[in-house]
Every structure is written in structure tokens, then in C-alpha cells.
C-alpha positions as CSV (number, residue, x, y, z in Angstrom):
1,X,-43.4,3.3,15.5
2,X,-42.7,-0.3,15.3
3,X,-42.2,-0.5,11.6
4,X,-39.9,2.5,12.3
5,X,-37.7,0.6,14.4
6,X,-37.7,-2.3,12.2
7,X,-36.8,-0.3,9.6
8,X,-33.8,1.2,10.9
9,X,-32.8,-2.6,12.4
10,X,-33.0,-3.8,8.8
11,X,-31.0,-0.7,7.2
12,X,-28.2,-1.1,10.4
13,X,-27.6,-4.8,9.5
14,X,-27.9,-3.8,5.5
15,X,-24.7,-1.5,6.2
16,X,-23.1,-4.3,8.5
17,X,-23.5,-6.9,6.0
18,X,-22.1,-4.3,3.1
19,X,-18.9,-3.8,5.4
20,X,-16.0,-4.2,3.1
21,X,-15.4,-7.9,3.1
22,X,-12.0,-9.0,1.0
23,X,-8.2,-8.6,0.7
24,X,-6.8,-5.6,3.0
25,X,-3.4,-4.1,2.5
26,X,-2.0,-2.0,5.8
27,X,1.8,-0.9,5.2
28,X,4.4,-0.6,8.6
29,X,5.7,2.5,7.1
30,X,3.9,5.9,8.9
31,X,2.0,7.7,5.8
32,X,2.9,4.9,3.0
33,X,6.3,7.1,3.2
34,X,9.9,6.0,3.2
35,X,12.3,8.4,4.5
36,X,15.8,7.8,2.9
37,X,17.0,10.7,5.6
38,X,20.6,12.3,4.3
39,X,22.4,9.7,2.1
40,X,25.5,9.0,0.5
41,X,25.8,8.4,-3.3
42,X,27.7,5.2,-2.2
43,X,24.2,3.8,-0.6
44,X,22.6,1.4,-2.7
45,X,19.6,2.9,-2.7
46,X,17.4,-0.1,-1.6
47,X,14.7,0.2,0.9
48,X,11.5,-2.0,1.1
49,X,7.5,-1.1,2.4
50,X,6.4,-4.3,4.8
51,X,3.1,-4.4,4.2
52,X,0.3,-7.2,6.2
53,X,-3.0,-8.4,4.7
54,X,-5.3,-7.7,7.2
55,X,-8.3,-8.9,4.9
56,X,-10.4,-12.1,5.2
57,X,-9.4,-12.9,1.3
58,X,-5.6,-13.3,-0.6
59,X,-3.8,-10.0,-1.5
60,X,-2.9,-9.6,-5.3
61,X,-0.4,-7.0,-6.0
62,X,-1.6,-6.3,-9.2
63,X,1.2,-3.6,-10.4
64,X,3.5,-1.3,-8.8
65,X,5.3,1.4,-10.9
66,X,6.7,4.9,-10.8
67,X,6.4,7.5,-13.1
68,X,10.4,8.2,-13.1
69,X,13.1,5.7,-14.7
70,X,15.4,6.5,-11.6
71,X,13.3,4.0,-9.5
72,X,13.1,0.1,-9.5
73,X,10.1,-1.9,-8.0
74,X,9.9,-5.1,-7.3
75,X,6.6,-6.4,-6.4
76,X,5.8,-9.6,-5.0
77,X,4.5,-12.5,-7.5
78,X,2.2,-14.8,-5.8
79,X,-0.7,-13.9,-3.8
80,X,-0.4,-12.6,0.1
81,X,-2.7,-15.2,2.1
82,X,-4.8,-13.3,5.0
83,X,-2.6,-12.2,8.0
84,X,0.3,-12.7,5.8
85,X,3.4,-10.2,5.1
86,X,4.9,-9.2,1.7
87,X,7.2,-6.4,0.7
88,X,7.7,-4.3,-2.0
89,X,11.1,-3.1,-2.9
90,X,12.1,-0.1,-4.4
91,X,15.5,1.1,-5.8
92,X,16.5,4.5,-6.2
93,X,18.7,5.5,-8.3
94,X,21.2,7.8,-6.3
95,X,21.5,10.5,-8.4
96,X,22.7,14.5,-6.0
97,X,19.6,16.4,-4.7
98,X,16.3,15.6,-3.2
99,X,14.6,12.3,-3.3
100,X,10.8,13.1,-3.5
101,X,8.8,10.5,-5.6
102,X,5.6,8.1,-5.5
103,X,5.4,4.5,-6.2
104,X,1.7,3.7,-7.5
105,X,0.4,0.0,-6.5
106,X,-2.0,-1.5,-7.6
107,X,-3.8,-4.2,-5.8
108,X,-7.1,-6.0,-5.2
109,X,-7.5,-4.4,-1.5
110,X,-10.8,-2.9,-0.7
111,X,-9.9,-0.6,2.4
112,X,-8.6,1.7,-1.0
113,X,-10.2,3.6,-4.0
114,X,-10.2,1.1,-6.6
115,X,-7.5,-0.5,-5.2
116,X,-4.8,1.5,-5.9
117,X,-1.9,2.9,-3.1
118,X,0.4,5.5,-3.1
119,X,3.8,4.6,-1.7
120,X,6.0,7.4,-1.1
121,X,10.2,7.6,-0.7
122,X,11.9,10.9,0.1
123,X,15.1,12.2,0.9
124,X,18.4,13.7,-0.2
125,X,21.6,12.3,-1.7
126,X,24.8,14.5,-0.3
């Protein structure tokens, strides 16, 4: 019974110890998702995802693309220091009809799958 009970002591602080230690990235927005809501052409399209490194390590944004030429990003250069706030800025070309589209980050956060984020903007242009 007693080598039970160390054994499950010793496999509780195992799983402790493997916690994810590192850089973690937590965005303001609700869902990773921008809503652009109804829009004009005349907007300039511009909108930006706060995020905060919540990790114990610096926050390397890595890449951040989309899949569609209609959308700019701008990620930051240098490193986000623990507790720290960055942004990411995307530009959306305001082109008539429904903005739904995914930014794809990459990063070297833990608290993701291989460190990589899906960022999401929707909306429509009038």
C-alpha cells in the first residue's frame, strides 16, 4: 500500500513538473475573432488583435499570414518579454460583401498545438 501511494506522489509531481513551462500567447479579442460589424468601403480597413504573454519565457511571433491577398499583417519584430503586450495588425482590403477570413500565426507559445493560432476577422462591407 505504501509503495502505492508513493507511486502515485511521484507520478502527481512528474505531471506537475511536465506543466507547460515557456512563452504563452492569450489574445483580448473573444474567440481569436475580430468583428468588423457593417462597414463602409470608405473604412480603412485596419483593426489590430492585443494579445499578452502570460508565459514565464519571451514570445516570438514567428509568422503571421493569410491565405487571401486582400489581407495585410503586420506582426511584431522583436520578442514579447513575459507579461508583456504586442499586437498584430491586419488590413483588409474593403472589397462589397462578407468579410470572413483567418489569419494563421505562428509563434513559439506552448498553451497551442505546435505553436500555431488562428486569428479570425469577419464582417461585411455595404
Amino acid at each position: 500500500m505504501k509503495n502505492a501511494a508513493s507511486f502515485i506522489a511521484v507520478l502527481l509531481f512528474s505531471a506537475i513538473s511536465y506543466a507547460q513551462n515557456g512563452p504563452k500567447i492569450e489574445f483580448a479579442a473573444p474567440d481569436n475573432t475580430i468583428d468588423y460589424g457593417k462597414i463602409s468601403k470608405s473604412d480603412n480597413g485596419l483593426r489590430s488583435f492585443e494579445f499578452t504573454n502570460t508565459g514565464d519565457a519571451p514570445l516570438l511571433i514567428t509568422g503571421a499570414e493569410s491565405t487571401v491577398s486582400s489581407i495585410i499583417v503586420t506582426k511584431p519584430a522583436a520578442a514579447i518579454l513575459p507579461g508583456k503586450k504586442g499586437k498584430i495588425d491586419v488590413k483588409y482590403n474593403m472589397v462589397a460583401g462578407p468579410i470572413r477570413k483567418t489569419i494563421t500565426v505562428e509563434t513559439n507559445a506552448v498553451n497551442y498545438p505546435d505553436g500555431r493560432v488562428a486569428l479570425k476577422i469577419k464582417g461585411e462591407v455595404q
